[in-house]
MARPA-726521 format. One record per atom (N, C-alpha, C, O, CB): x, y, z. Coordinates in steps of 0.05 Angstrom, whole numbers, plus 5000, padded with zeros to 4 digits. Glycine has a CB too. Example, Ala and Ser with C-alpha at 12.3 -4.5 7.8 and 13.67 -1.06 7.14 Angstrom:
BEGIN
526448865156
524649105156
526449345156
528549345169
522649115181
525749555142
527349795143
525850015157
526850235161
528249885114
//
This chain:
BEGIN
139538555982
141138706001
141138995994
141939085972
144038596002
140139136012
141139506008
143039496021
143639346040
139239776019
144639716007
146839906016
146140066042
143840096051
147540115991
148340156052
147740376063
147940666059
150340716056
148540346077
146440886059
146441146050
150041226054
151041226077
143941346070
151341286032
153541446036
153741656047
152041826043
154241496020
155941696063
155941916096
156842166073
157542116050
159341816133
156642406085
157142656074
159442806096
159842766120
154042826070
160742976078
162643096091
165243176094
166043386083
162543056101
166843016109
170543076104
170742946092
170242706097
172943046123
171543046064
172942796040
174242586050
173742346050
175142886020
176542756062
179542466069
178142306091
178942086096
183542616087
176142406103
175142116125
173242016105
173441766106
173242196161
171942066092
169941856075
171541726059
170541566043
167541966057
173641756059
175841536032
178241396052
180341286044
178241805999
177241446085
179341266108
178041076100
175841136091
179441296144
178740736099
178240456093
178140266121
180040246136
180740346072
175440136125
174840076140
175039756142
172939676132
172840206141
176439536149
175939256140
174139106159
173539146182
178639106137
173038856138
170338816148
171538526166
173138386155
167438776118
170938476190
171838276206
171437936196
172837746201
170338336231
169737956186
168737716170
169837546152
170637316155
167137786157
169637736128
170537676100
173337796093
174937666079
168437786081
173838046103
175738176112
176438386086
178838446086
177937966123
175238466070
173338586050
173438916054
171538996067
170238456055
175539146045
175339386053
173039536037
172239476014
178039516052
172239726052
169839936050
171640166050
173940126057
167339946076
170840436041
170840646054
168840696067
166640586063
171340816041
169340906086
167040946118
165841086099
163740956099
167941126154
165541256083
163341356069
161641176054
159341266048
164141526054
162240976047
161540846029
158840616039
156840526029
164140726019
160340566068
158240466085
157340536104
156440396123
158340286090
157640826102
155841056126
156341006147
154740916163
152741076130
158741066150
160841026176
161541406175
162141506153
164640746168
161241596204
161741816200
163641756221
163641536233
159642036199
166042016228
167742096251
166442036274
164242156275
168442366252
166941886297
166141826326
165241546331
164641436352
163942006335
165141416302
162441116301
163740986314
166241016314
161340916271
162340796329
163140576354
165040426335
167240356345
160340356371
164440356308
165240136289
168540116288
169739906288
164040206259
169840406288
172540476285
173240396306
174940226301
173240726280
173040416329
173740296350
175439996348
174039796349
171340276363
178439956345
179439796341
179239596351
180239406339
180739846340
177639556386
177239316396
174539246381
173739006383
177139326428
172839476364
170339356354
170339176340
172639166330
168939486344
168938976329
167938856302
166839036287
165539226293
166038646303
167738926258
166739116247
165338916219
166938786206
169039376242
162738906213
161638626199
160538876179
159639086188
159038356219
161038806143
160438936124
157738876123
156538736139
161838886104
156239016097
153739036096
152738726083
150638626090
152939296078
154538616068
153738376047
153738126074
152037956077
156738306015
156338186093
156437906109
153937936131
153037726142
159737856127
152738216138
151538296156
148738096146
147837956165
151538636159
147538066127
145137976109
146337666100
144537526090
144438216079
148537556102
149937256091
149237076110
149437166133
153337236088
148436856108
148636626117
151836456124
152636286139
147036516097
152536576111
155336456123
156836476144
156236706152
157136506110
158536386161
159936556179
162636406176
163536266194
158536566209
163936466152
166636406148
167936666160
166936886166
167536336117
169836576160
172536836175
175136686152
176236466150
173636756228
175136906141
177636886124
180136956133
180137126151
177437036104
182536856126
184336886142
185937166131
186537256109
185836616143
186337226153
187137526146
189837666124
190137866111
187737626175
191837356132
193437396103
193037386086
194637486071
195037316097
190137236070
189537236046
187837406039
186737376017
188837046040
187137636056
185237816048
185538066021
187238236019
184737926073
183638016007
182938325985
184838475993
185838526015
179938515987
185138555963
186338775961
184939055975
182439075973
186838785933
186539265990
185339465998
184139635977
185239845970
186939596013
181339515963
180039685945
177139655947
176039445941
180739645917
175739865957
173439935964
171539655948
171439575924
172940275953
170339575971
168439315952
164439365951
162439225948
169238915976
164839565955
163039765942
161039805916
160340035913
164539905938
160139635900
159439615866
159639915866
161739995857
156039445853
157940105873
157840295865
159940505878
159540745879
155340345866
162140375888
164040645893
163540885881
161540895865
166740615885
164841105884
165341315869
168241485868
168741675853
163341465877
170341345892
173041485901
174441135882
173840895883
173741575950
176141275870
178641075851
180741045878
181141215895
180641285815
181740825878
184140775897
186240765878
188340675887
184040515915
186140835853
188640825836
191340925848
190541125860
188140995812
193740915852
195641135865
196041055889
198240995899
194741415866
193241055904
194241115940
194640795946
194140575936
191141305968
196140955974
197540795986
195740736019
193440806023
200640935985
197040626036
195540636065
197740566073
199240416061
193040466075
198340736104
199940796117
199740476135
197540396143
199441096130
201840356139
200940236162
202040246192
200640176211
201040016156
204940346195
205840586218
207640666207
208640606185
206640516248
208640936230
211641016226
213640806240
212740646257
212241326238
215540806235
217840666245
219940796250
221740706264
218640486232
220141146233
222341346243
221441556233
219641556216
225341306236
223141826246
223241966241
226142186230
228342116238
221941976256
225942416213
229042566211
227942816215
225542836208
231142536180
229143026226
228843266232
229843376197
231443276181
230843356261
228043656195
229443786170
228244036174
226344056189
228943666138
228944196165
228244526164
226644636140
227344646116
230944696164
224144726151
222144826132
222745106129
223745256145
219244786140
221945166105
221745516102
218545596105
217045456091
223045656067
217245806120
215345976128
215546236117
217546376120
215346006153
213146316100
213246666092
211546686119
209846546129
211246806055
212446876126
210447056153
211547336148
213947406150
211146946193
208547556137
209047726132
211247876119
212548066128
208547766146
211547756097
213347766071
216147746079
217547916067
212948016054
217247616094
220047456099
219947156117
218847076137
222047666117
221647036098
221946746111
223246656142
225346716152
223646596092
221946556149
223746506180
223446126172
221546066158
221446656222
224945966178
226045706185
224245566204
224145676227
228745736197
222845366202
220645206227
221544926218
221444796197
216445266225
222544866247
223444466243
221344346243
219544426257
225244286267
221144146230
219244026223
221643666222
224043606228
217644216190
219243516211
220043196207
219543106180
218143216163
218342996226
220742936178
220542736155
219842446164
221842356176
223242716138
218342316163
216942016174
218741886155
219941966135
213141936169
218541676166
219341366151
216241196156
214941166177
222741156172
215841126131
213041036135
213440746131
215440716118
210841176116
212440556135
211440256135
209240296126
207440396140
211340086160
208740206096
206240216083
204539966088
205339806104
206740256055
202539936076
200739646089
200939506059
200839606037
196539706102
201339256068
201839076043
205139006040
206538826029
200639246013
205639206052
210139176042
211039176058
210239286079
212339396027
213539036055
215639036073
216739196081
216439406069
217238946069
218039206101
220439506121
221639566092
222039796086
224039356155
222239376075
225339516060
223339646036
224539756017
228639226045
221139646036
220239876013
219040176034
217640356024
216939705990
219740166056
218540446075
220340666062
222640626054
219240436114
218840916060
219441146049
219841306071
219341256094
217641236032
220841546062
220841866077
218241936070
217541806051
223042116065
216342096078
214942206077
214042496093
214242456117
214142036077
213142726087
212942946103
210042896114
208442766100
213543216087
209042996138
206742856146
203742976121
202142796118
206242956185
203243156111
202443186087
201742946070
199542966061
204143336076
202842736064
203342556049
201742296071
201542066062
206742566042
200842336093
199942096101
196442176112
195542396116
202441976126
195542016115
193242126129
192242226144
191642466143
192342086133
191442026167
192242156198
194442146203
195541946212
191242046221
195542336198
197742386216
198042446237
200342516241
198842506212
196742456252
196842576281
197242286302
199042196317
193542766288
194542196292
195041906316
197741786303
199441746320
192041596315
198441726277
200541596272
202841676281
204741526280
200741556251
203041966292
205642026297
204542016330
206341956346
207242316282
203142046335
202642006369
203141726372
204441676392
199442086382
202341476355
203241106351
206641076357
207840946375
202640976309
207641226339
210641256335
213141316361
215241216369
210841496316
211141586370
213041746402
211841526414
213841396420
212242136421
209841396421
209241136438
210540996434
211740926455
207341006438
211440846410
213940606405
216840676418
218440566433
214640576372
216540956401
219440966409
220041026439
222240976448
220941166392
217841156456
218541126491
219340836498
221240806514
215641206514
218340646490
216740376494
220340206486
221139996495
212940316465
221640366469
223440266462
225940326467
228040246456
223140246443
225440566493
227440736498
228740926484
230341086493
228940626504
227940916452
229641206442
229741376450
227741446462
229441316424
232141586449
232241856456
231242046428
232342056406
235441916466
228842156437
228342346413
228342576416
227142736401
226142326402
230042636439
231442966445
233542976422
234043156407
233243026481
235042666424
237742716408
237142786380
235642656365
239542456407
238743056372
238843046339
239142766314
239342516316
241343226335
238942906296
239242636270
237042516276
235242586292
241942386270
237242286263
235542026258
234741766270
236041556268
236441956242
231741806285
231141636306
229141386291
226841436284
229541826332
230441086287
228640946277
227840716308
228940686330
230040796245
225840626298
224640326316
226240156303
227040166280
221040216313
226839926328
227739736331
227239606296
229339626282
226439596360
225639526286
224539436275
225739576238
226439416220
221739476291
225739886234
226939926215
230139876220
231439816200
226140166208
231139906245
234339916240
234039576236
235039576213
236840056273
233539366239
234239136232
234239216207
236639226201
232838916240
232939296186
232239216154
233839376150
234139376126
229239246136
235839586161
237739756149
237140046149
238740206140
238039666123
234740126160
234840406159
236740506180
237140746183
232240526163
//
């Protein structure tokens, strides 16, 4: 079996984790020459790793028993030591950032996420500033979708969680 040539380029997208439909087996998209736009990401796609792509088998593992999210890769080169993977937001809190602009601070509101990590339960979700997560963009575009979907008001000040964190107590 060959590999596939490792993609070049945006770090944090060559270390996004891709799982393999099959075996269910995470990659990074760099790792198996997956760049930004590939049909593969496509969440209605399949997405079949390089080892099952060349296997004779066609088991489908069941998805709760799947690997740990660590690059299955022999020759990785990015450590997953530390990180985490987002798996949505479930809330948000308003807080006030400080800005230097042209040597005095002015005040810019900003958020704090409540994140649902992948692998854990609601009651280990954190605060997080979007900095701290990956994409952040679709994930907080995932989130204002829930929460229309769920009727919150997110004009109102304070602290807007999903259905889903206020059960566990947030």
């Amino acid at each position: 079996m060959k590999w596939p040539k490792k993609s070049r380029g945006d770090e944090a997208f060559r270390k996004t984790f891709v799982r393999c439909d099959r075996c269910c087996s995470w990659y990074h998209c760099g790792c198996v020459g997956i760049a930004p736009g590939d049909v593969r990401l496509d969440p209605t796609e399949i997405y079949i790793c390089p080892i099952c792509e060349v296997s004779s088998h066609n088991v489908v593992v069941n998805k709760d028993d799947a690997p740990s999210q660590e690059c299955a890769r022999p020759d990785c080169d990015h450590t997953n030591q530390g990180e985490f993977f987002v798996e949505r937001i479930v809330g948000r809190v308003p807080r006030q950032d400080r800005r230097l602009d042209d040597d005095r601070y002015t005040m810019v509101q900003k958020y704090q996420w409540l994140v649902k990590w992948d692998g854990y339960s609601i009651m280990k979700a954190t605060w997080e500033n979007e900095e701290n997560m990956g994409d952040a963009e679709s994930l907080v575009a995932d989130f204002l979708k829930a929460a229309q979907e769920e009727g919150l008001d997110l004009n109102k000040e304070g602290i807007a969680v999903l259905w889903e964190a206020e059960q566990a107590g947030w």
